[in-house]
Structure formats: C-alpha cells, structure tokens
N, C-alpha and C positions, 0 to 999 in steps of 0.2 A: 454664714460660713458653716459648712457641713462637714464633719472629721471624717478621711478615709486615709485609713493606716496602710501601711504593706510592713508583713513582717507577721512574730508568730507572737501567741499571746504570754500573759505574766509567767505562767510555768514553764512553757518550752522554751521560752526568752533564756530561765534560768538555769535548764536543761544545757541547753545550747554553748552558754556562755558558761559553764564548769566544763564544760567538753571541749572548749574552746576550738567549736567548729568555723568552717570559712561563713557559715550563713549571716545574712544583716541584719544587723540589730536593730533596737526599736527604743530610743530615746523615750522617756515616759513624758507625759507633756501636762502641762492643766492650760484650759481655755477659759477665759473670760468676757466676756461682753460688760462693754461701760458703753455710757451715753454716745460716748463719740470714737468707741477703739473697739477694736479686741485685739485681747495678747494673750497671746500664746507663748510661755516658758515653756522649754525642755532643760530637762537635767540630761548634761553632759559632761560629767567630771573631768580633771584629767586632760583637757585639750588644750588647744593655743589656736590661735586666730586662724593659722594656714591648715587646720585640721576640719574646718569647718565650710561647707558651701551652700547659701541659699538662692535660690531661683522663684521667681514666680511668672511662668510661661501657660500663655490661653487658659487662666483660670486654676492652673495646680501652682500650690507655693510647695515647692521640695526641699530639704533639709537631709543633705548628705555630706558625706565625708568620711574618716577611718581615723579610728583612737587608735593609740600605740599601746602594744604591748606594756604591763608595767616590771616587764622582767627581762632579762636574758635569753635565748632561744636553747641556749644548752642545760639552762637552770629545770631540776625537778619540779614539777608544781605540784603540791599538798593540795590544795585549795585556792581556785580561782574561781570566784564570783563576779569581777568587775569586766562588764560585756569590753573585749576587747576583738579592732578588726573594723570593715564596711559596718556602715550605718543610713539607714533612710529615712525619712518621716515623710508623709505627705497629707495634703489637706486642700481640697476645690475651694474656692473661696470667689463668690457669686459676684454682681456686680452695685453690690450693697459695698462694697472695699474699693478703696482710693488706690488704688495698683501704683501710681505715680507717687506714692509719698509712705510707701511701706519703708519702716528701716529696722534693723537687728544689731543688737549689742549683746557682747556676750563678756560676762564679769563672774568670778567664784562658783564654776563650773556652771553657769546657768544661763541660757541662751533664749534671751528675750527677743520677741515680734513683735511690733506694732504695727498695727495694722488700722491705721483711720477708716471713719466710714465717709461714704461719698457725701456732699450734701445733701442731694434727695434722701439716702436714708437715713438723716440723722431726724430724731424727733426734736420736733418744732410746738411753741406756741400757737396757736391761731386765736387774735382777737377778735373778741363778739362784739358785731356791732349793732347797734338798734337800729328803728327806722326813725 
C-alpha cells in the first residue's frame, strides 16, 4: 500500500484552517502493516457517521466528507484551529489488499480502516522436506 495524500502540508493545513478558508483538509492518519492487515486511523474529531464517506474505486481508497463548523456563522472568531469544512484523504492500495472485505469504524473521533491482505500476500510457512 503506497500513501498519496491531496491537500497541503502540516503548516498550511494550519494556516488554512485559522483562516478558515473553503480549501480541503487533510485528516492526519498513521499506517500500519500487521501480518495479515493494514490499518489505517485518521483523526477526525467532531463528526457523526453521515459526515463521513469512504470509497475504494480501481485501486484509490478515498476518505471524504465535511466537518461542521463548531460555532455559529455570526459569532466572532478569537481563535480557530479545529480544521473545519471539505475534507479528503487518499491512498492507491495495490493488489496485495483483499478490496472484498475492507471495512471502516469510526469510534471517539477516530476513523479506522482495515484493510486485509489477499492470501497470496500474506506470509506463509513453507515446510522443509528432506529426500
């Protein structure tokens, strides 16, 4: 699985999101590879189930959707750091990935992927035999 992000990096992210421009955010994520998965968490504070949309089409798994404001549209803002607005994340995920049996939960703002690997690429024993 090879990460490819759209969106701007840690500082303009935070630029952006105090300026609370229309551009898309970029959920921060960690990757992991186990024996038989990888998962992928994003932090998404702040959302509910219908905020949230994952795809995964001809090899791109996508992670969109739009956080809400945590204010009023007339209220002053002091200080806004919490990326609010459009959001995307993306990520090619080769044919090492079980596409048939990906699933996503999202619990205490954190929005977990799993992602099995196929059987061919899971690592296997091979027994040695003698003659």
């Amino acid at each position: 699985m090879s990460k490819h992000t759209n969106g701007t990096n840690g500082n303009e992210r935070n630029a952006a999101a105090a300026t609370a421009t229309a551009a898309l955010r970029v959920p921060e994520v960690d990757i992991v590879e186990r024996k038989d998965e990888f998962l992928v968490l994003l932090d998404m504070p702040g959302l509910t189930l219908q905020d949230i949309d994952v795809t995964l089409e001809k090899g791109q798994l996508r992670v969109t959707g739009r956080a809400p404001a945590r204010h009023e549209a007339a209220a002053r803002r002091l200080v806004e750091e919490f990326a609010w607005g459009g959001f995307e994340r993306s990520f090619r995920v080769g044919e090492s990935v079980d596409a048939a049996n990906v699933t996503a939960h999202y619990q205490d703002g954190v929005l977990q992927l799993r992602l099995p690997k196929s059987q061919a690429a899971r690592p296997r024993t091979i027994e040695v035999r003698g003659s």
